[in-house]
N, C-alpha and C positions, 0 to 999 in steps of 0.2 A: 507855823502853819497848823491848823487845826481840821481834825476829819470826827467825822461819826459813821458808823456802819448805819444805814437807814434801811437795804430789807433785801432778803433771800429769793430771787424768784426763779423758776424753772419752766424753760423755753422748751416749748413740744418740736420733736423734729421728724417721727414717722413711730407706727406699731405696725409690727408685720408676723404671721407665723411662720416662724422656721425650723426646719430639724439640723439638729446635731449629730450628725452621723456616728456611726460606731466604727472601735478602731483608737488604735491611740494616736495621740497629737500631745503638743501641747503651743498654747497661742498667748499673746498678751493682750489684753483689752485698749483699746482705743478710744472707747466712747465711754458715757453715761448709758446703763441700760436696765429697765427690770425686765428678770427675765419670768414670767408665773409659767413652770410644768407645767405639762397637759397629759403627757403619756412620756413612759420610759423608765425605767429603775436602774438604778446602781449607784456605783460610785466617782467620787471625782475631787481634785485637790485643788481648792483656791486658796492660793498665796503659799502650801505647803502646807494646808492643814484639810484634812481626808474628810469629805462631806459625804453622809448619802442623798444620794438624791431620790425622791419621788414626787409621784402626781400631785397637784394643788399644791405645791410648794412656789414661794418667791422669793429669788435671789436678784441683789441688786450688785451688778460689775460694776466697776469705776475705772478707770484708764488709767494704767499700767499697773492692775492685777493680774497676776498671771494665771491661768487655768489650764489643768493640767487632764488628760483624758486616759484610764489607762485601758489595757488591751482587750480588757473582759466588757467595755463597756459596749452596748449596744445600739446606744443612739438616745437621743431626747428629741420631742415635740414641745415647743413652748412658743407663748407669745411675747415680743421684745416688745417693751416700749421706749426709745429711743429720744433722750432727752440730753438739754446743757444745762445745768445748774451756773447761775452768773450770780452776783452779788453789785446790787447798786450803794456803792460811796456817796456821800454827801463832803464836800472839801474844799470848806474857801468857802462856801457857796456856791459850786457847779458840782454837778452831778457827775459823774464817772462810769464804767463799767467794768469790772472784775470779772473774768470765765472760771471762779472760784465762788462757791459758797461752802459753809462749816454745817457738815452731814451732823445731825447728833440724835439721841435717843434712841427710837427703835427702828431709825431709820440708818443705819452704819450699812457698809458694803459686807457682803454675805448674803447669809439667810433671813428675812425681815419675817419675822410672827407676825400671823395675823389670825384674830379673831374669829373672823369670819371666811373665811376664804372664797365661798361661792360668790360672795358681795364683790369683791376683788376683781374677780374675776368677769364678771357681770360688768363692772366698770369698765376693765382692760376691752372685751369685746366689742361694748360698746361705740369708745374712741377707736377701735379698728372697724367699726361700722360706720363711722362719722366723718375716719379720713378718707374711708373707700368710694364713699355715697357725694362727698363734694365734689365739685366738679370744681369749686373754685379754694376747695380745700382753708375751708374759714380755719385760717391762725388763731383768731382769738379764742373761738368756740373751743377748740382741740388747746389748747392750753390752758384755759378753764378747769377742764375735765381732766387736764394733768393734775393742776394745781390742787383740785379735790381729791385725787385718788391717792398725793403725796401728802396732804393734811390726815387723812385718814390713816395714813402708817406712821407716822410724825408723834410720838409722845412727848411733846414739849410742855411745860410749864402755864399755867392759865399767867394770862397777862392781867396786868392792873392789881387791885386792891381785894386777893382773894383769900384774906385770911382765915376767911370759915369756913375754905374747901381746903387748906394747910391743916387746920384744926381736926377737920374729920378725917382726912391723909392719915395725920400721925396716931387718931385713935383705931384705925383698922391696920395700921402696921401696929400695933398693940395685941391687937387681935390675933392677926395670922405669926404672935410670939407668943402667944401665953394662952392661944387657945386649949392645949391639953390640959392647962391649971385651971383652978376653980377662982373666976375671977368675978368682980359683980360691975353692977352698969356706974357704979361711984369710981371705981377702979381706973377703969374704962375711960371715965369724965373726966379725970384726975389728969390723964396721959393728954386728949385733949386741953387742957387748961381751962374747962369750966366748970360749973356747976350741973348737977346730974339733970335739973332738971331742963335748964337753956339745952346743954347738950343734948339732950333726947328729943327735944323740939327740932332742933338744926339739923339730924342724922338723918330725921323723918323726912324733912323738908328737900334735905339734898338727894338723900337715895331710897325713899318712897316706903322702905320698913324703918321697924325701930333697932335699934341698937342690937337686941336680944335676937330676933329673927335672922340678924347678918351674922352674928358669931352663929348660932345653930346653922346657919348656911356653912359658915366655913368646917365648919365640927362636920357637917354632916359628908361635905368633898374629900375632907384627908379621910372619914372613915370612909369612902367607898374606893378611894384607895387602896387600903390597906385590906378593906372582904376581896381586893379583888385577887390578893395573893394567896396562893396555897394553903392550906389549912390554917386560914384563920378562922379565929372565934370571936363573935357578937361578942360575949362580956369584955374580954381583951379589947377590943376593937372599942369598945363603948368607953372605959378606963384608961386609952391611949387620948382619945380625943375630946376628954375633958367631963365625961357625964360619969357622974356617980351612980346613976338607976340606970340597968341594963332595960328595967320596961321604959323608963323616962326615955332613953335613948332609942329603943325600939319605938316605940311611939313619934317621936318625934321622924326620926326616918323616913316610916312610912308614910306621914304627913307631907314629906316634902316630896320623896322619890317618887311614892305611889305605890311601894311594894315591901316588905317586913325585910329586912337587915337576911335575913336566913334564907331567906328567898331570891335575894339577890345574888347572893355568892354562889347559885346555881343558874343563874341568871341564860346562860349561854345553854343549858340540858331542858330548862323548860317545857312542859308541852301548854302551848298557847293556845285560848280560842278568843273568837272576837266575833262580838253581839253589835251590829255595826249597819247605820241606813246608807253610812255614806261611803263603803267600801274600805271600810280601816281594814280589809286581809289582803288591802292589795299594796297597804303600806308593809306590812308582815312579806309581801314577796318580793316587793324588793329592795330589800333588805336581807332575802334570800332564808327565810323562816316561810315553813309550810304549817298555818295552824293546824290543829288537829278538826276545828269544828267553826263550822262561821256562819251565822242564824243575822235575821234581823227578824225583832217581835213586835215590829211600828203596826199600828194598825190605821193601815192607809184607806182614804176614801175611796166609799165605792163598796166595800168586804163586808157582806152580812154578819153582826153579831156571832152569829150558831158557825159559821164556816171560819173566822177569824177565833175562837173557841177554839176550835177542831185544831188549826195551825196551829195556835200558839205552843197546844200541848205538844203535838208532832217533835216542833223543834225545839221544847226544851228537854224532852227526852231525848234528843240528841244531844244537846249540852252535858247534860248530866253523863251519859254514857259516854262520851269520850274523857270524862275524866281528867280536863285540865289541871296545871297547875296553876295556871294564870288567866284569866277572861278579863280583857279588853274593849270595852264598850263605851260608845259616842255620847254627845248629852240626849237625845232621842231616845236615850233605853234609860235616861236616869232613875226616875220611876222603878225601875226593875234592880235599883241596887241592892238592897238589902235580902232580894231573892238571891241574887247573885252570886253575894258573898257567902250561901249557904253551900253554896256547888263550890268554892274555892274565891283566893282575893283577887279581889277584884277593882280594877282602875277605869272609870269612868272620865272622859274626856272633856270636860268644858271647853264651851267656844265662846267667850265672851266676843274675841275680836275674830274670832273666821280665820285665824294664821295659822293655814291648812301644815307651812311649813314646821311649825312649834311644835305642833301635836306631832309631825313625822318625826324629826326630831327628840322628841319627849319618846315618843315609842321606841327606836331605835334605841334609847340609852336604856331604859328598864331590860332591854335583852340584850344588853354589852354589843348593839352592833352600829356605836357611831361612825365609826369609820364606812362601813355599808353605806349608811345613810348620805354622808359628806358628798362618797364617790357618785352615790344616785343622784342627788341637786346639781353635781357637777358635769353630771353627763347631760340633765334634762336643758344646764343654762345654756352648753352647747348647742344644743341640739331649737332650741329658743332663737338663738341667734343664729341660724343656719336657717331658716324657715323663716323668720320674720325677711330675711334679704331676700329670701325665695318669693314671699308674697309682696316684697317692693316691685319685683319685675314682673311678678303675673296680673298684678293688681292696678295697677298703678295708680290710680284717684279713687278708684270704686270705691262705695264705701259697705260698710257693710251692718247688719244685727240682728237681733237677736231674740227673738218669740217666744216666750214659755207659755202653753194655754192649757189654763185648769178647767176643773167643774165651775166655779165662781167668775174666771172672769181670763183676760187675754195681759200678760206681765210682760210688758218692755225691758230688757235688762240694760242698766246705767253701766255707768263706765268705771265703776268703780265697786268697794264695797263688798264683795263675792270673788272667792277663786277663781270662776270662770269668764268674770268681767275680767279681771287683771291679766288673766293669761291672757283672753283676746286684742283686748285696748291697750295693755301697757305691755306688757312679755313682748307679743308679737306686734305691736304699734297700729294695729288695723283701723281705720278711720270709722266712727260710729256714724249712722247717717241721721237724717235729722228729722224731729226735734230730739237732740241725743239727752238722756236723761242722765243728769248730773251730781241731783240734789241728794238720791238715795241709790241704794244697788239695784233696784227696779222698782216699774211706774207700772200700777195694774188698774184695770178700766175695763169696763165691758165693752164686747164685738162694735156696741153702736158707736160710743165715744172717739172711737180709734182714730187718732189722726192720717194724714197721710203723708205717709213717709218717706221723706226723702231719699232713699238708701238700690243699692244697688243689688245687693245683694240681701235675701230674707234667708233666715234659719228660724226652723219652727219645731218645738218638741210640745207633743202633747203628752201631759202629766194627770195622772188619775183616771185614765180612761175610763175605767169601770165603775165611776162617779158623774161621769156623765162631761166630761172634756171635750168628747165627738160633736157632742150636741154645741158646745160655745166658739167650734174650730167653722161649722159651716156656717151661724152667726157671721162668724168673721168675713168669710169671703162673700155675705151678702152685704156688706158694709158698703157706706156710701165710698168711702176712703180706698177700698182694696181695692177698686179696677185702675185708681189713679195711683199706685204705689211702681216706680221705675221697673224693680225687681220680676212685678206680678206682669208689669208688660212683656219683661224679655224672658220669661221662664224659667230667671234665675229663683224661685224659692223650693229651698229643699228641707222635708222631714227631718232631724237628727236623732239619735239616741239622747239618753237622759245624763248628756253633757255638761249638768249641772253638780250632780253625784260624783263625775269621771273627777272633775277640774279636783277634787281633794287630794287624788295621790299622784306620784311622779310618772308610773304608768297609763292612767286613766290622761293624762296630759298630754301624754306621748300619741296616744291612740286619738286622740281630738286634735292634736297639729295633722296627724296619717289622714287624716279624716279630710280635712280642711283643704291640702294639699289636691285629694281629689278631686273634691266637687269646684274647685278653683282650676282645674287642667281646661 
């Protein structure tokens, strides 16, 4: 009799939030569960071995581990996801079913590491959004969304013929062993099995730098490590992780970081300022840093020359007199770098792709306050998914969009593309009315052009006023289009704030769902 194992899969059975109360206990598990914290600190013993527990953490039970609760604890908030691992046999030629499959990698019973955790989390929500919302409670869809959210903690082996993703494997475990040494890219190639120069083609190819740039990456993680301990010293620091020129390695740092090796290790005392259109001091708040000084020097339409003069000077004497150590500025100020770094260094933000989250992210680590940061995405995914089910029941088909009218012309916002689409269309699921624009983040046309739009609901921010935005907003309502829009018949369109700015930080986000929530009562 001959068998083959033919393949692992995981049956969705419910995700629910529960608390853990406080008080000791101790229980044995019965099911398959992950469990991801949401609120609660302490500690606790699985299987005999003393865990802490905190927020955004994932731990996964498996039945008959025992968990052990002791008397100091307080309680935990978390959400279960409620699953049977089976394993399908092939034997003989008929198929079989096993209530076993073989957990491996980073997926074992405990604490599962993750990467990302807000993501996790986002997914977990979700499938408690999807089991809650069916009414016919689709199996398939909910086990799908298992299956993806257990792929994604699953660090298994690439399947097939991948021996030049083995190849560059064992040349970055090369790396993260001899990084401190003085190693060169032959070295490096050597360890891989090729030649330096195939090698340095395939590095590129698979993880987007070259060889050189990913060791200065690793060099430059173990040394922020190491500044971040007690009296350490840049040249020491530079000499543990493999650079022989303390400028070479100072150079390089702030290349990558954003901010000089000696500047970081004070990193948490800093006094910050932030030269900023799109509201970077309101990522500095929460994050729970109060800059010292927060100017934007854009010079918006509409602003005469002599009076935009006048400003600029105002608020860079205030720059200078508050005496940062660090100034923070958006790409909108880039132009103003090199004045900048006259007043102190200075980190300008590029937005190639708008991933309002990176730059928060990115800021929060140049001021040692990732952990901050984590907590604040993890509260806003909450708080996302609490509001999007709120506007399933107030909303219910309505659809809604979105207006921005300049001096030049009247902008449709798309569904994508910009902070403030994604929160609206994807964050909170809100249905775009039509013709919804797809193609780009917004469709701009003048008052006459305007189609007429399908949509239930209109939000309208007028941008530049003092350029003459008034004048292209009553354009609009003489349109042929506006007495025919759903919205404009039932008195549903309302003014907003410049909720295009707000959508870049986690508070500006918050205060546009406050917002939404109103004008939706």
């Amino acid at each position: 009799m001959t068998s083959r194992l033919q393949s692992g899969i995981y049956l969705f059975s419910s995700v629910r939030k529960r608390t853990c109360g406080g008080g000791a206990r101790t229980f044995r598990v019965t099911v398959h569960v992950l469990c991801f914290v949401t609120e609660g600190e302490g500690v606790i013993r699985l299987d005999g071995v003393l865990s802490k527990i905190r927020p955004m953490e994932l731990y996964l039970l498996v039945p008959g581990m025992v968990v052990e609760l002791p008397h100091q604890s307080d309680g935990f908030v978390y959400y279960g996801v409620f699953f049977q691992p089976v394993t399908l046999l092939k034997r003989d030629g008929e198929m079989t079913v096993s209530p076993h499959v073989s957990l491996s990698g980073g997926f074992l019973p405990g604490r599962v590491r993750m990467a990302q955790p807000e993501q996790i989390l986002q997914a977990i929500l979700h499938m408690h959004d999807s089991s809650r919302a069916r009414a016919d409670k689709d199996g398939l869809q909910l086990r799908l969304q298992l299956e993806q959210l257990i792929h994604r903690l699953i660090k298994s082996e690439p399947a097939g013929d991948q021996r030049g993703d083995d190849r560059i494997d064992r040349s970055i475990a090369y790396m993260e062993r001899h990084y401190s040494d003085k190693i060169s890219i032959a070295q490096i190639a050597e360890a891989a099995g090729m030649n330096t120069a195939a090698y340095s083609g395939l590095f590129r190819k698979q993880k987007g730098q070259t060889p050189v740039e990913y060791l200065n990456e690793i060099r430059i993680n173990k040394a922020k490590e190491l500044l971040s301990l007690d009296h350490s010293r840049v040249k020491e620091v530079a000499s543990l992780v493999g650079f022989n020129s303390e400028f070479y390695f100072s150079r390089t740092f702030q290349r990558v970081v954003g901010v000089p090796p000696k500047l970081y290790t004070r990193r948490k005392q800093m006094k910050v300022a932030v030269v900023s259109s799109l509201g970077f001091e309101q990522y500095l708040h929460d994050i729970g840093v109060n800059p010292v000084c927060a100017v934007d020097f854009f010079h918006y339409p509409g602003v005469e020359q002599a009076e935009y003069k006048e400003f600029l000077r105002k608020q860079w004497e205030g720059l200078v007199q508050s005496a940062p150590d660090l100034i923070i500025a958006d790409e909108y100020h880039s132009n103003f770098r090199e004045g900048l770094k006259e007043i102190a260094p200075s980190v300008v933000m590029d937005l190639p792709s708008w991933d309002w989250r990176r730059n928060f992210m990115k800021i929060a680590g140049l001021l040692g306050r990732e952990e901050e940061a984590r907590e604040a995405l993890a509260r806003l995914v909450f708080r996302e998914a609490e509001v999007k089910q709120e506007f399933r029941q107030r909303l219910g088909e309505r659809r809604i969009t979105l207006i921005q009218v300049n001096h030049r012309a009247v902008g449709i916002q798309g569904t994508g593309g910009h902070p403030l689409n994604e929160l609206i269309y994807g964050r909170l699921g809100l249905s775009p009315g039509l013709p919804a624009v797809t193609a780009s983040w917004r469709s701009e046309l003048l008052p006459e052009s305007m189609p007429e739009l399908d949509t239930e609901l209109l939000l309208i921010h007028k941008h530049h006023v003092l350029a003459g935005s008034e004048t292209i907003y009553k354009r609009l309502l003489q349109s042929v289009a506006w007495a025919g829009i759903p919205a404009v018949r039932d008195g549903a369109v309302y003014q907003v704030e410049n909720w295009f700015a707000m959508s870049w930080t986690p508070s500006g986000r918050h205060y546009i769902m406050d917002k939404l929530l109103e004008l939706c009562n």
